[in-house]
Phi, psi and omega in degrees: 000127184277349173196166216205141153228145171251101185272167163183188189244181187222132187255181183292340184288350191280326182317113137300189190300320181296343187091010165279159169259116145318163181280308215267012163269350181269315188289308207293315173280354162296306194297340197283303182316305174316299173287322196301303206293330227226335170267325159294343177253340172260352176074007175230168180292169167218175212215123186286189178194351173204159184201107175280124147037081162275115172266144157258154184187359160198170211262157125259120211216112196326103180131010212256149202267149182269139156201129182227154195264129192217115203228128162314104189258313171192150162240163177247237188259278194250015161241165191219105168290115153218151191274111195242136175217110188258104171292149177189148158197202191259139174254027139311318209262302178125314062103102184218110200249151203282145207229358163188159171213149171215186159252130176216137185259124193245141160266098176296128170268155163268198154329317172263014176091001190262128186316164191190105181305140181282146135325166184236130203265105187240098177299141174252329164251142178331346157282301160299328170298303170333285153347277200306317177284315172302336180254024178254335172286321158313315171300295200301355177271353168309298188303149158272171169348139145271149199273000000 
Protein backbone atom coordinates (compact mmCIF):
# COMPACT_ATOMS: atom_id res chain seq x y z
CA UNK A 1 0.00 0.00 0.00
CA UNK A 2 1.34 3.36 -1.30
CA UNK A 3 -0.68 5.30 1.34
CA UNK A 4 -2.26 4.87 4.58
CA UNK A 5 -4.96 6.94 6.82
CA UNK A 6 -5.10 6.56 10.56
CA UNK A 7 -8.55 8.28 12.11
CA UNK A 8 -9.43 8.65 15.96
CA UNK A 9 -11.16 10.82 18.34
CA UNK A 10 -8.26 12.63 20.73
CA UNK A 11 -9.17 12.03 24.53
CA UNK A 12 -8.29 13.75 27.53
CA UNK A 13 -5.40 11.44 28.04
CA UNK A 14 -3.82 12.95 24.52
CA UNK A 15 -3.91 16.36 26.38
CA UNK A 16 -2.59 18.44 28.45
CA UNK A 17 -4.11 20.49 31.58
CA UNK A 18 -5.36 23.20 29.07
CA UNK A 19 -7.38 20.38 26.98
CA UNK A 20 -4.60 21.39 24.02
CA UNK A 21 -2.12 18.32 22.34
CA UNK A 22 1.23 18.72 22.75
CA UNK A 23 3.27 19.41 19.93
CA UNK A 24 5.29 15.84 20.85
CA UNK A 25 1.87 14.05 20.50
CA UNK A 26 1.41 15.30 17.08
CA UNK A 27 4.72 14.47 16.07
CA UNK A 28 4.69 11.00 17.78
CA UNK A 29 1.14 10.50 15.43
CA UNK A 30 2.83 11.74 12.30
CA UNK A 31 5.77 9.14 12.80
CA UNK A 32 2.94 6.32 13.63
CA UNK A 33 1.39 7.25 10.30
CA UNK A 34 4.67 7.36 8.69
CA UNK A 35 5.40 3.58 9.98
CA UNK A 36 2.26 1.98 9.12
CA UNK A 37 2.53 3.63 5.45
CA UNK A 38 6.38 2.60 5.31
CA UNK A 39 5.85 -1.27 7.11
CA UNK A 40 2.93 -1.47 4.71
CA UNK A 41 4.60 -1.29 1.33
CA UNK A 42 8.05 -3.13 2.59
CA UNK A 43 6.49 -5.62 4.36
CA UNK A 44 9.08 -5.17 7.18
CA UNK A 45 9.99 -3.91 10.14
CA UNK A 46 11.17 -0.32 9.32
CA UNK A 47 13.27 2.27 11.56
CA UNK A 48 12.62 6.08 11.06
CA UNK A 49 16.11 8.03 10.64
CA UNK A 50 14.52 11.50 9.62
CA UNK A 51 11.89 13.62 10.13
CA UNK A 52 11.68 17.14 8.24
CA UNK A 53 10.31 20.79 8.80
CA UNK A 54 7.48 19.73 10.91
CA UNK A 55 4.79 22.80 10.72
CA UNK A 56 2.02 23.47 13.14
CA UNK A 57 -0.86 25.53 11.77
CA UNK A 58 -3.78 24.65 14.30
CA UNK A 59 -4.18 23.82 18.02
CA UNK A 60 -5.69 19.94 18.33
CA UNK A 61 -8.26 19.97 21.40
CA UNK A 62 -9.68 17.03 23.19
CA UNK A 63 -12.70 15.81 21.33
CA UNK A 64 -11.48 16.72 18.20
CA UNK A 65 -11.83 14.26 15.46
CA UNK A 66 -7.70 13.00 13.77
CA UNK A 67 -7.10 12.05 10.78
CA UNK A 68 -3.36 11.89 9.23
CA UNK A 69 -2.72 10.87 5.96
CA UNK A 70 0.55 9.14 5.05
CA UNK A 71 1.44 9.24 1.49
CA UNK A 72 4.78 7.10 -0.35
CA UNK A 73 6.78 10.05 -1.96
CA UNK A 74 9.30 8.54 -3.17
CA UNK A 75 12.10 5.08 -2.56
CA UNK A 76 15.51 4.67 -2.37
CA UNK A 77 17.63 1.04 -2.17
CA UNK A 78 16.47 0.61 1.34
CA UNK A 79 14.17 4.12 2.19
CA UNK A 80 10.67 5.24 1.94
CA UNK A 81 10.56 9.43 1.66
CA UNK A 82 7.15 9.47 2.83
CA UNK A 83 4.83 12.51 3.33
CA UNK A 84 2.52 12.88 6.10
CA UNK A 85 -0.46 15.40 6.80
CA UNK A 86 -2.38 15.77 9.73
CA UNK A 87 -5.92 17.17 9.61
CA UNK A 88 -8.34 18.03 12.46
CA UNK A 89 -11.62 19.25 13.62
CA UNK A 90 -14.53 19.64 15.70
CA UNK A 91 -17.12 17.09 14.64
CA UNK A 92 -19.88 19.10 15.62
CA UNK A 93 -19.08 21.85 12.86
CA UNK A 94 -17.75 18.79 10.18
CA UNK A 95 -15.14 21.62 9.73
CA UNK A 96 -11.90 19.97 9.25
CA UNK A 97 -8.51 21.79 8.95
CA UNK A 98 -4.86 21.05 7.72
CA UNK A 99 -3.07 21.02 10.96
CA UNK A 100 0.59 19.85 10.77
CA UNK A 101 2.69 18.48 8.09
CA UNK A 102 5.73 16.68 7.76
CA UNK A 103 8.39 14.52 5.74
CA UNK A 104 9.55 11.32 7.03
CA UNK A 105 12.20 8.85 5.96
CA UNK A 106 11.96 5.29 7.00
CA UNK A 107 14.24 2.26 6.78
CA UNK A 108 13.29 -1.02 6.03
CA UNK A 109 14.99 -3.41 8.37
CA UNK A 110 15.67 -7.43 8.26
CA UNK A 111 15.37 -9.73 11.43
CA UNK A 112 18.62 -8.94 12.62
CA UNK A 113 18.05 -4.81 12.11
CA UNK A 114 20.33 -4.65 9.04
CA UNK A 115 19.03 -2.19 6.40
CA UNK A 116 16.74 -4.63 3.05
CA UNK A 117 16.19 -3.29 0.03
CA UNK A 118 12.51 -1.97 -0.76
CA UNK A 119 10.35 -2.42 -4.14
CA UNK A 120 10.69 0.63 -6.04
CA UNK A 121 7.81 2.89 -6.02
CA UNK A 122 7.16 4.91 -9.43
CA UNK A 123 4.90 7.68 -9.54
CA UNK A 124 2.50 8.35 -12.03
CA UNK A 125 0.09 10.92 -12.15
CA UNK A 126 1.19 14.35 -12.32
CA UNK A 127 0.65 14.89 -8.38
CA UNK A 128 2.40 12.39 -7.50
CA UNK A 129 5.36 13.19 -9.89
CA UNK A 130 4.98 16.56 -8.60
CA UNK A 131 5.38 14.72 -4.68
CA UNK A 132 7.86 12.79 -5.61
CA UNK A 133 10.46 15.51 -6.92
CA UNK A 134 9.78 17.87 -3.98
CA UNK A 135 9.95 15.91 -1.67
CA UNK A 136 13.00 14.42 -2.72
CA UNK A 137 14.81 17.82 -3.28
CA UNK A 138 13.67 18.42 0.41
CA UNK A 139 15.74 14.96 1.61
CA UNK A 140 18.46 16.12 -0.92
CA UNK A 141 18.86 19.19 1.04
CA UNK A 142 19.57 17.44 3.98
CA UNK A 143 22.25 15.45 3.31
CA UNK A 144 25.24 16.62 4.09
CA UNK A 145 28.31 17.77 1.53
CA UNK A 146 30.87 15.30 0.33
CA UNK A 147 34.15 16.82 1.48
Amino acid sequence: MSSITLRFLVEPAHAGSSGQVHAGTVMKWLDDAGQACATSWSRSSCRTVYTSSIRFQRTVHVGDLVEVRARLAFTGETNMNITVELVSGDLRTGRMEKTAEALVVLVALDAQGRPVQVDTWTPETPGEMALASSARAQFDSTRPAPL
